[in-house]
C-alpha atoms as one frame of an Amber mdcrd trajectory, in Angstrom:
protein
  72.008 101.446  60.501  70.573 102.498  64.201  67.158 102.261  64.232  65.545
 104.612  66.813  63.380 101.986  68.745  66.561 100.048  69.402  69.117 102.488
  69.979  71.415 101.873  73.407  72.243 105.352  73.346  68.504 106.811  73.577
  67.865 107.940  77.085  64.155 108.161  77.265  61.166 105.751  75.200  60.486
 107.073  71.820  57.253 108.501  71.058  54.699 106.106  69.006  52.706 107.866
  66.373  49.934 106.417  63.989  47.858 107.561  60.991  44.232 105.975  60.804
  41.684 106.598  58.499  39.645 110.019  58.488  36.321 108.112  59.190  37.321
 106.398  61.884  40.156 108.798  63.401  37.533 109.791  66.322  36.516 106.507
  67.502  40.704 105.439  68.010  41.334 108.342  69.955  38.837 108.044  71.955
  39.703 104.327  72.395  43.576 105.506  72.938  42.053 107.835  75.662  39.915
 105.518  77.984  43.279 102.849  77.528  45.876 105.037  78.381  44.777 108.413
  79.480  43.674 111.381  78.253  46.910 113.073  79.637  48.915 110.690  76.753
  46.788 111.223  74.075  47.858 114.388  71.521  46.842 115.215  68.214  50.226
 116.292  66.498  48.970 118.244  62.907  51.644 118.702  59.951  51.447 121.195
  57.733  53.138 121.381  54.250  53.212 123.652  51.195  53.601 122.490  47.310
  54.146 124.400  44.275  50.619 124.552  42.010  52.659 122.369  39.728  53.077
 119.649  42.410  49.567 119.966  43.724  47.894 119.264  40.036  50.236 116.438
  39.709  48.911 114.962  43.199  45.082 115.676  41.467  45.992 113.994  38.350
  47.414 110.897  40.667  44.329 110.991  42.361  41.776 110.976  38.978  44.528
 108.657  37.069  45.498 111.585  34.643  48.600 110.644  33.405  51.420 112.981
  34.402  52.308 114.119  30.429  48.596 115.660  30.863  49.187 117.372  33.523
  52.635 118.757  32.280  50.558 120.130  29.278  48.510 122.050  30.910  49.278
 125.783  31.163  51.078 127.775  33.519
């Protein structure tokens, strides 16, 4: 296994990216700025579709409905 921090072969640093929680994404990044720069600080977004079907099922997750409910509902 090569894992990409420790890989001989990479010629440049890798890139560091970290999640934080929505309430308190504002206060790291502007801690991230005034420590490092605001010229190395980026907000990177990621977008993603699901099928309905997958989207309930991440609801149901969410409100602890079991999955078999969810599969019974109708489509």
């Amino acid at each position: 296994m090569v894992c990409r921090f420790l890989n001989k072969a990479r010629k440049t640093m890798p890139d560091i990216d970290v999640d934080f929680m929505d309430t308190k994404r504002e206060d790291m990044v502007e801690y991230m700025r005034k420590t490092y720069g605001n010229d190395k600080v980026a907000y990177i977004v990621a977008i993603q579709t699901i099928q309905a079907k997958q989207a309930l099922r991440d609801i149901g997750r969410i409100y602890d409905i079991p999955t078999r409910h969810i599969d019974l509902l109708p489509r």
